[in-house]
BATI-630676 format. One record per atom (N, C-alpha, C): x, z, y; residue number from 1; residue in one letter. Coordinates in pm, whole numbers, plus 50000, padded with zeros to 5 digits. Layout:
(node (X,Z,Y),NUM,a)
...
! end
This chain:
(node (16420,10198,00771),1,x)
(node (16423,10287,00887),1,x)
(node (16462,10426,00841),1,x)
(node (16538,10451,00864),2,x)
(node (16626,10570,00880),2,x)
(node (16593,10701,00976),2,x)
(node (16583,10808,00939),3,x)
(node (16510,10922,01082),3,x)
(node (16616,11018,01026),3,x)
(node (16688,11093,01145),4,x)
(node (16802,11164,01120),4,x)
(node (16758,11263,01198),4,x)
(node (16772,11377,01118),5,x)
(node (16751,11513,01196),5,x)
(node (16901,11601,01211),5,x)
(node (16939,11623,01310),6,x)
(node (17003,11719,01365),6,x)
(node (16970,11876,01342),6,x)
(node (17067,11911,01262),7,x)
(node (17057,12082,01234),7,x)
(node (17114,12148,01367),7,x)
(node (17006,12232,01391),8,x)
(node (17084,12354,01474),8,x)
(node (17157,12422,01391),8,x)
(node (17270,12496,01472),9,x)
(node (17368,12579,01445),9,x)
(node (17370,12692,01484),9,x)
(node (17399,12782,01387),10,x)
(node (17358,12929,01471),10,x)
(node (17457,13000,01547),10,x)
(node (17395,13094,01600),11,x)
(node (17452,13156,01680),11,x)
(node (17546,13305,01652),11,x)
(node (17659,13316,01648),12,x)
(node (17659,13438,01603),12,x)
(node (17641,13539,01666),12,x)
(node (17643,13655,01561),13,x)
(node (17631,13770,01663),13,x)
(node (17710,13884,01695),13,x)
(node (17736,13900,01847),14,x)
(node (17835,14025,01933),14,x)
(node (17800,14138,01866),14,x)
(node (17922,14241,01848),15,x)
(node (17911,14339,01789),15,x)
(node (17974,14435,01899),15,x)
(node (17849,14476,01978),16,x)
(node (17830,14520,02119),16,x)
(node (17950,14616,02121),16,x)
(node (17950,14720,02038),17,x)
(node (18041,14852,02048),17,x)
(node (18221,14782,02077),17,x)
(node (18263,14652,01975),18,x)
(node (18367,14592,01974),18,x)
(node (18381,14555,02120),18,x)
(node (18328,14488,02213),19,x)
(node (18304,14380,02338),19,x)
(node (18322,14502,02411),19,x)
(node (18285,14601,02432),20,x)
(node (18292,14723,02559),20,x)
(node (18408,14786,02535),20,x)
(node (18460,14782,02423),21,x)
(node (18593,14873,02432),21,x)
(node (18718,14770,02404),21,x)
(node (18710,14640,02433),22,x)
(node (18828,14536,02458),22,x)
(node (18823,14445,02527),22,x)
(node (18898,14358,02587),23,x)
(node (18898,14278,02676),23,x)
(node (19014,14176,02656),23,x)
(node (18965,14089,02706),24,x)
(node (19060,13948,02721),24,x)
(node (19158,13907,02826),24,x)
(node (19273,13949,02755),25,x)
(node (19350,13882,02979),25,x)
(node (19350,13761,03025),25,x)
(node (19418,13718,03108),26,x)
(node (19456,13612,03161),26,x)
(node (19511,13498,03065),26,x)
(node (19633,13526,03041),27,x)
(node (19708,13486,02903),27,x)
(node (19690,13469,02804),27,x)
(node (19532,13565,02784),28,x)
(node (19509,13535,02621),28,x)
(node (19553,13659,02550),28,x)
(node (19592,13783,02609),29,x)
(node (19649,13876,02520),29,x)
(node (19481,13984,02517),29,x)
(node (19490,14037,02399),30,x)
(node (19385,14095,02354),30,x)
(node (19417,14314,02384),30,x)
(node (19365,14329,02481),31,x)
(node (19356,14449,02487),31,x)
(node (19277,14572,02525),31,x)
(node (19317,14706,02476),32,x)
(node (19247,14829,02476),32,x)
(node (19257,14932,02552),32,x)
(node (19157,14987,02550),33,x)
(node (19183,15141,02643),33,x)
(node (19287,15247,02578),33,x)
(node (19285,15347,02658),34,x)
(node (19331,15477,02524),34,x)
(node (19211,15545,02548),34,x)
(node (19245,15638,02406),35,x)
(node (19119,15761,02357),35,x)
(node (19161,15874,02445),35,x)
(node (19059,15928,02453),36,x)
(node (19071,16041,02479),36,x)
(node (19092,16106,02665),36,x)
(node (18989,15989,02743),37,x)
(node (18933,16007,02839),37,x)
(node (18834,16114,02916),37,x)
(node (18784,16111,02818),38,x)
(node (18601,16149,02864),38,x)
(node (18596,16335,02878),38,x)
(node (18652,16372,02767),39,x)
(node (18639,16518,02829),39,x)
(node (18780,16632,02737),39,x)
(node (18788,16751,02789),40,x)
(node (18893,16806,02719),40,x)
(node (19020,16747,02827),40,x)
(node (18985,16769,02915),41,x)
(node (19113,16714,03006),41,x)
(node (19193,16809,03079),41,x)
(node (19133,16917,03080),42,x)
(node (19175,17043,03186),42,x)
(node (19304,17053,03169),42,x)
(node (19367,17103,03079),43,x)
(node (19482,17143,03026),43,x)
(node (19618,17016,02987),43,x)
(node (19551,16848,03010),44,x)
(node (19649,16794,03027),44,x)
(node (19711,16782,03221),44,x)
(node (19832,16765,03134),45,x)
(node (19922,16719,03277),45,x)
(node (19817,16612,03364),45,x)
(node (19928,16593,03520),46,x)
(node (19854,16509,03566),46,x)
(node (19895,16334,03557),46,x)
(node (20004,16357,03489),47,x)
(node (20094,16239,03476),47,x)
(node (20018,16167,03328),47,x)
(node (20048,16242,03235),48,x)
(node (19932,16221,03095),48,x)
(node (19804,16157,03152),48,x)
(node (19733,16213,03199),49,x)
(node (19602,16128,03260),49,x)
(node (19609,16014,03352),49,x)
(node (19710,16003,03410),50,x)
(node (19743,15838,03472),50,x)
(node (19782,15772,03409),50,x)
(node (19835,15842,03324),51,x)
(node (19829,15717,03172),51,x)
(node (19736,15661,03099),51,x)
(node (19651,15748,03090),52,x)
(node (19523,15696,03025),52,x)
(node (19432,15548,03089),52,x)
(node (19477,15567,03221),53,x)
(node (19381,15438,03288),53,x)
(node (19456,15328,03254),53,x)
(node (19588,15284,03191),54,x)
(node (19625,15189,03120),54,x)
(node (19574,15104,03030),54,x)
(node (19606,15004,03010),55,x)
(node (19506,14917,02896),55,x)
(node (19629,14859,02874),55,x)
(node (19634,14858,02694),56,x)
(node (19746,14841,02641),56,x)
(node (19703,14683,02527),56,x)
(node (19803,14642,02525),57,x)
(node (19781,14548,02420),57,x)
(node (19775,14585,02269),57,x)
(node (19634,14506,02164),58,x)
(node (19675,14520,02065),58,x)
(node (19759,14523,02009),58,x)
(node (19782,14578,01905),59,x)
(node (19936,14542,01788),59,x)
(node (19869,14502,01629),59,x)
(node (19945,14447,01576),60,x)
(node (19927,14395,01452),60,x)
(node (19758,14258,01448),60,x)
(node (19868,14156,01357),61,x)
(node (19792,14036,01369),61,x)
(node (19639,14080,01267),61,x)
(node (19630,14202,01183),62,x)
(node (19501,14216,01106),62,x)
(node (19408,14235,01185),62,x)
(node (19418,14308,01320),63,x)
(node (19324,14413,01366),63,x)
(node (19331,14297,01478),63,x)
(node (19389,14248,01512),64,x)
(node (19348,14146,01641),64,x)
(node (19234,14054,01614),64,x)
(node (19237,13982,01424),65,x)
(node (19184,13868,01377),65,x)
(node (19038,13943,01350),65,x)
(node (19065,14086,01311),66,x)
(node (18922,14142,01307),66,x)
(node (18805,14172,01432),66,x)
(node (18921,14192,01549),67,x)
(node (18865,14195,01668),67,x)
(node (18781,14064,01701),67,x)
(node (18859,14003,01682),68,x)
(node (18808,13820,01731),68,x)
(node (18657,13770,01625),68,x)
(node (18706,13814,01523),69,x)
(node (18560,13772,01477),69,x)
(node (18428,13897,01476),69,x)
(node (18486,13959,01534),70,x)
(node (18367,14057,01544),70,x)
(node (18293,14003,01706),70,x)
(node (18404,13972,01783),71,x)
(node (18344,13921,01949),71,x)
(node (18380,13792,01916),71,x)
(node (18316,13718,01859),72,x)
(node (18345,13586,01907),72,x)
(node (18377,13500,02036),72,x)
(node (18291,13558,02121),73,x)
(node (18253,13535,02272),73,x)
(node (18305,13575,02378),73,x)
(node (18424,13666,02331),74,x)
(node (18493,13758,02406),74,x)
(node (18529,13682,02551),74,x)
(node (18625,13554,02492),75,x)
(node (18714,13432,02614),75,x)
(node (18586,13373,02687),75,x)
(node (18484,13375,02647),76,x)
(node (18388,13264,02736),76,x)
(node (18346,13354,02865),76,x)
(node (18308,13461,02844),77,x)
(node (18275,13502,02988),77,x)
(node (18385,13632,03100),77,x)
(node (18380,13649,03195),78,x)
(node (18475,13733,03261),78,x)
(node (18474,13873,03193),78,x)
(node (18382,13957,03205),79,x)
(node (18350,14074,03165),79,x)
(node (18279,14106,03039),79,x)
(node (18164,14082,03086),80,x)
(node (18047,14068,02996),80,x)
(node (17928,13966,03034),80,x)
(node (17854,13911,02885),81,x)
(node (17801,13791,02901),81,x)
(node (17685,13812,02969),81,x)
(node (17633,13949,03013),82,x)
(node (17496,13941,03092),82,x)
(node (17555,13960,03233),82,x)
(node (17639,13921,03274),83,x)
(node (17674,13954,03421),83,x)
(node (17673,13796,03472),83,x)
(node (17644,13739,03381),84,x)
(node (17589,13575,03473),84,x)
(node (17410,13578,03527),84,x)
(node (17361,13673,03454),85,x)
(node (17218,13675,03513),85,x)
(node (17192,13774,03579),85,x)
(node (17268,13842,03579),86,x)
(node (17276,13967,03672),86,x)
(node (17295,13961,03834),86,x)
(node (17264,13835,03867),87,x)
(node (17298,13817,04060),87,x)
(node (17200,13827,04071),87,x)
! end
């Protein structure tokens, strides 16, 4: 008689700061905000600042592969993963 135990597998873990400042599209393309939102704005144009609400795609395959394993979890949920318990 034989008794087989099943290992759990762990879980990894979100590296919160990574997950809020990128997002997942439709397609699968991995992208970012721009800097330089938040304050110090007076003196730009108004055209410059409608640019900023853009979200641009990563570039280069290093910083994408670092992205991905820092959010593992990124593709599984819409936004963010506490907005399923959040109704």
């Amino acid at each position: 008689m034989e008794i087989v135990v099943a290992l759990k597998k762990y879980k990894l873990k979100t590296h919160k700061a990574t997950s809020k400042r990128f997002r997942l599209t439709g397609s699968g393309k991995l992208v970012r905000t721009k800097g330089g939102k938040s304050h110090f704005r007076r003196r730009t144009s108004a055209r410059t600042k409608r640019l900023f609400t853009e979200m641009i795609p990563v570039k280069g395959k290093g910083f994408q592969k670092r992205i991905r394993r820092l959010v593992p979890y990124l593709g599984k949920y819409k936004s963010n993963p506490n907005s399923r318990t959040a109704k």
